[in-house]
N, C-alpha and C positions, 0 to 999 in steps of 0.2 A: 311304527305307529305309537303315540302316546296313548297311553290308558291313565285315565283318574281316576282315582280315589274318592272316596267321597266324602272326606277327611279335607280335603285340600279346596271341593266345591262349598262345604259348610263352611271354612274359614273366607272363603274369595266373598261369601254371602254376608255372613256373620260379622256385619261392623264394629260392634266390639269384641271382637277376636283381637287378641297381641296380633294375631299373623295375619292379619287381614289385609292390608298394605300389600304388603310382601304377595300373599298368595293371590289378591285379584288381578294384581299387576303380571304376576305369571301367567295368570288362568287368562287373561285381554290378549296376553301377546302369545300365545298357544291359539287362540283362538282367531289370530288373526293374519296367523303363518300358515305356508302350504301343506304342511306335515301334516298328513293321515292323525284326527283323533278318535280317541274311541269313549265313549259312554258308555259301559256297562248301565244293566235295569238296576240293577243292585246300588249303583251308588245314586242313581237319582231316585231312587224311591226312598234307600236314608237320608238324602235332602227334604225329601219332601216330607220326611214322615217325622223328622228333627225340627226342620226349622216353621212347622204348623202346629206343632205341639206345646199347646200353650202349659201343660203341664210343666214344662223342664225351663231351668231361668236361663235367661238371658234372653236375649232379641227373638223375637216372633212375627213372623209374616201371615198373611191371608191364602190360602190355598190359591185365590186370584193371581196373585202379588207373584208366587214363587212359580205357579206352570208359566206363566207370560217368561218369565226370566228363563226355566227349561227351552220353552217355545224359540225363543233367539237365540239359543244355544245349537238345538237341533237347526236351524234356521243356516248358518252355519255352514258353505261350501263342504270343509275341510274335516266335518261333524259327522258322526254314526254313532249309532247305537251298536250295541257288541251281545249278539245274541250266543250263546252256546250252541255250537254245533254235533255235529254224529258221532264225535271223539271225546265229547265235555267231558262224560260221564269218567273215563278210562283218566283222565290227565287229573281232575278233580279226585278221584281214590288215590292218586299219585300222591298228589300235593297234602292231602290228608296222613294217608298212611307215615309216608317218608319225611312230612314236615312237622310229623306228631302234631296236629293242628285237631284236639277235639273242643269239645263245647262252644263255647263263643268262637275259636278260632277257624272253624268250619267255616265262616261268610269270607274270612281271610285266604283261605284256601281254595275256596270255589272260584272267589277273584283273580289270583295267582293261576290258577288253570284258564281260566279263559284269557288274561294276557296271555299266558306263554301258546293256546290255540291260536290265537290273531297274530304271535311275532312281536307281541308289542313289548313297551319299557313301561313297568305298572311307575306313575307317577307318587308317591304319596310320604306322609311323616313317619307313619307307622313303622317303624324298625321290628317290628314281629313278622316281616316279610321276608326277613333276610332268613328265618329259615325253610322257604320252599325251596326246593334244587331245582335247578333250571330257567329260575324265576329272576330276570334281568328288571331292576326297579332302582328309582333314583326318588330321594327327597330334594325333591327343585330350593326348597325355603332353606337350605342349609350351604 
């Protein structure tokens, strides 16, 4: 199963993104292959919560504008959402503890445990990944 990031959804969105090319073209062809994907809430609620905040510069959308794009995302055959399950809790102290991952790097870690709960390859740029153990992740843009 692919898991994203939500590093890699803001760039596929984000038209002036450098990686925007690059990342929508992945994110079109992931999504249009048979392979199991995964949506964690986590990275679509930093889509949503990035790219409607007109506070922060660059490109901004309408709350309208960005669920509709969710909406065909989950729409989607090959598409799920990635909820935590009855072990999150145990693989999440894991990945904290042993990937020293405190303050901001907690959402890093929570992510990191629930790929590796699903099996999945965490998709994303972020190189702060490489320290959870056990945690199988690829930067697709590289």
């Amino acid at each position: 199963m692919i898991v994203v990031d939500a590093n890699l959804l803001l760039y596929a969105y984000g038209v002036r993104s450098p990686h925007h090319k690059a990342a929508r073209a992945w994110l079109e062809g992931v999504f249009s292959d048979a392979e199991p994907v995964g949506l964690p809430w986590q990275s679509l609620a930093a889509l949503l919560r990035i790219a409607t905040n007109p506070r922060l510069p660059g490109f901004r959308r309408s709350i309208e504008e960005v669920t509709r794009t969710v909406d065909e995302w989950l729409d989607q055959p090959n598409v799920r959402v990635l909820t935590p399950g009855d072990d999150h809790w145990l693989l999440f102290r894991r990945m904290m503890v042993e990937g020293q991952a405190p303050g901001p790097l907690v959402s890093d870690a929570q992510l990191a445990a629930l790929t590796i709960e699903y099996g999945g390859v965490l998709q994303t740029t972020d190189r702060d990944f490489a320290r959870f153990p056990g945690l199988r992740w690829k930067n697709p843009l590289s």
